[in-house]
N, C-alpha and C positions, 0 to 999 in steps of 0.2 A: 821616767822612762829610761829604758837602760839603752847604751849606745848600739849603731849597729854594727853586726860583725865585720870581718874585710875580707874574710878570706872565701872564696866560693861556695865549697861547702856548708859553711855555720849558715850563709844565707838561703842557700836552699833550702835546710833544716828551718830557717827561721820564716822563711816564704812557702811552705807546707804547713807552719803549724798556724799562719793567718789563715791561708785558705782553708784547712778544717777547721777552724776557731768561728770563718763566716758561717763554715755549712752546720757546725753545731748551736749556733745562735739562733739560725735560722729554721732547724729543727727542732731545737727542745727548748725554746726561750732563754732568758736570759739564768734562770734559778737554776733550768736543768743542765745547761752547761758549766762542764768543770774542767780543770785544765788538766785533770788525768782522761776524759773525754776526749780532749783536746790532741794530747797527746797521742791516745792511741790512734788516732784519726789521721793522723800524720806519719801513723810508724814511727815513732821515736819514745823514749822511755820518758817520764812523768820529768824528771827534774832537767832533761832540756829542754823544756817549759820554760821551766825558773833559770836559764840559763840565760835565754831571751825578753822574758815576761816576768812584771811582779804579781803579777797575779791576773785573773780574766777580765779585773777594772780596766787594768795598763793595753792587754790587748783589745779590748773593743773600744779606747781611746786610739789604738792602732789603727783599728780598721774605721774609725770616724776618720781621720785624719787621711785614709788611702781612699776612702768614701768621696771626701773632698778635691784631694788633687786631681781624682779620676773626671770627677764632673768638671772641673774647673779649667781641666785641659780641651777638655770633648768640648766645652764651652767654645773654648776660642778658637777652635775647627771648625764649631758647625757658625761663628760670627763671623769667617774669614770665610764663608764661602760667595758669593757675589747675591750681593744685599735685591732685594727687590722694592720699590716705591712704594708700594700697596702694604699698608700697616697691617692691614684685617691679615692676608697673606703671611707677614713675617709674624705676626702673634699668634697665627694657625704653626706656622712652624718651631715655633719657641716654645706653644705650649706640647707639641708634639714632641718636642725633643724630652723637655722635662716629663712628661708623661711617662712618656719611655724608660727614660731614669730612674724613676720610683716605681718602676711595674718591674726592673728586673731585682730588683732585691727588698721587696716589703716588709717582709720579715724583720729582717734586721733595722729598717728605715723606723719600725715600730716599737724597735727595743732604745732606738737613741732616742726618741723623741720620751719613752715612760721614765728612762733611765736618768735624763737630763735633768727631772728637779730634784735629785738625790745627788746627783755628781756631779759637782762642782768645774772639775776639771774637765768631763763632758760637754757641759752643759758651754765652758767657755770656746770648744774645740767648735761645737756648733755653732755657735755664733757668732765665731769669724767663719766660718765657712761659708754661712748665709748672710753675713756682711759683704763678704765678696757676692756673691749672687745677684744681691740687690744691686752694688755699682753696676754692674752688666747691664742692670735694668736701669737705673739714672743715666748713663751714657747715651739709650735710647732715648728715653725720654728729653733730654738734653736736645738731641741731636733733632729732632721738632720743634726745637724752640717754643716751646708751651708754657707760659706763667706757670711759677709754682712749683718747676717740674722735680725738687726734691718731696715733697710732700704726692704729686702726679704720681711719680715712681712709686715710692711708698706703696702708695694704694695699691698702684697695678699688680707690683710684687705679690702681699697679700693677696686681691682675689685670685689671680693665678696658681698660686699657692693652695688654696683654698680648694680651687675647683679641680687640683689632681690631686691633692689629699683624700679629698670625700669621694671621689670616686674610686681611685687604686685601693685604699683600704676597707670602705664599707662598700663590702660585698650584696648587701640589700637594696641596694641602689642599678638597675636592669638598664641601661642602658648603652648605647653601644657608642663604643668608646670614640669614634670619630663624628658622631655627633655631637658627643659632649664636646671635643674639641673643637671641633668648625663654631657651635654655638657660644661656647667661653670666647671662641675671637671678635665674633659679632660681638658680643657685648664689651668686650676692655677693652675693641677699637673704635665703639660710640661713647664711652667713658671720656677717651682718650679724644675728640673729637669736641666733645662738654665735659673739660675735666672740671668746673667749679663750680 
């Protein structure tokens, strides 16, 4: 990954060619994006691309990694805001929040997840990303003092994970999205209740 620019401009140029770099991912897949694509989509010519980028690998390790800080900030906004007792409540909001987060960009959430066992360096960018995630979720579970609760965590991670995976991307699935999540809380807050 090449360093980043300093000087205002170069950034701008280089912060327009992520953002058409998202909205070309997210339009034409990962094949049909190319960094002359890329380029024009940003108004700049093909090789200050390559001025910023080794190629459309290095930028969509970009935009995994700005994928990440994004949630991982919004993360500790929406943990700093005044906690509620009621678990079913905070797993209705946590899953609502992640919800949220995978429903504004799917497209692309489905190019890192194809992309991941062919890329190496993808594939490792994701999983610290969602190492950190899961702490978010051991801390809670911690914070209940529940036996077990790195393995508790675990679990909850996954089916929450699960249950906004299968819905935000399989569209054959009808129903409406605030049931699904009030329902996801009922259940990973009875889990969470008999976690063994």
């Amino acid at each position: 990954m090449k360093a980043l620019p300093t000087q205002q401009r170069a950034l701008a140029k280089r912060n327009a060619l992520i953002s058409a770099a998202e909205h070309c991912f997210a339009k034409l897949g990962y094949e049909g994006c190319t960094a002359k694509i890329v380029a024009e989509h940003a108004e700049v010519a093909t090789g200050t691309f390559y001025q910023y980028f080794d190629n459309k690998d290095d930028m969509l390790h970009t935009l995994a990694e700005q994928w990440f800080f994004e949630l991982e900030h919004t993360l500790d906004d929406h943990q700093s805001s005044p906690p509620t007792t009621d678990i079913e409540a905070r797993l209705e909001n946590s899953l609502r929040f992640i919800y949220d987060f995978h429903e504004q960009k799917p497209e692309l959430h489905q190019i890192f997840e194809h992309r991941r066992n062919v890329d190496g360096t993808l594939a490792d960018i994701l999983n610290r990303g969602e190492a950190k995630l899961q702490q978010h979720v051991v801390q809670f579970v911690h914070a209940l003092k529940l036996p077990n609760a790195d393995l508790v965590a675990y679990n909850l991670f996954a089916m929450a994970e699960g249950v906004v995976h299968r819905h935000v991307f399989h569209s054959e699935i009808k129903q409406d999205k605030d049931a699904v999540i009030q329902q996801a809380a009922r259940m990973l807050a009875s889990y969470l209740h008999h976690p063994s």
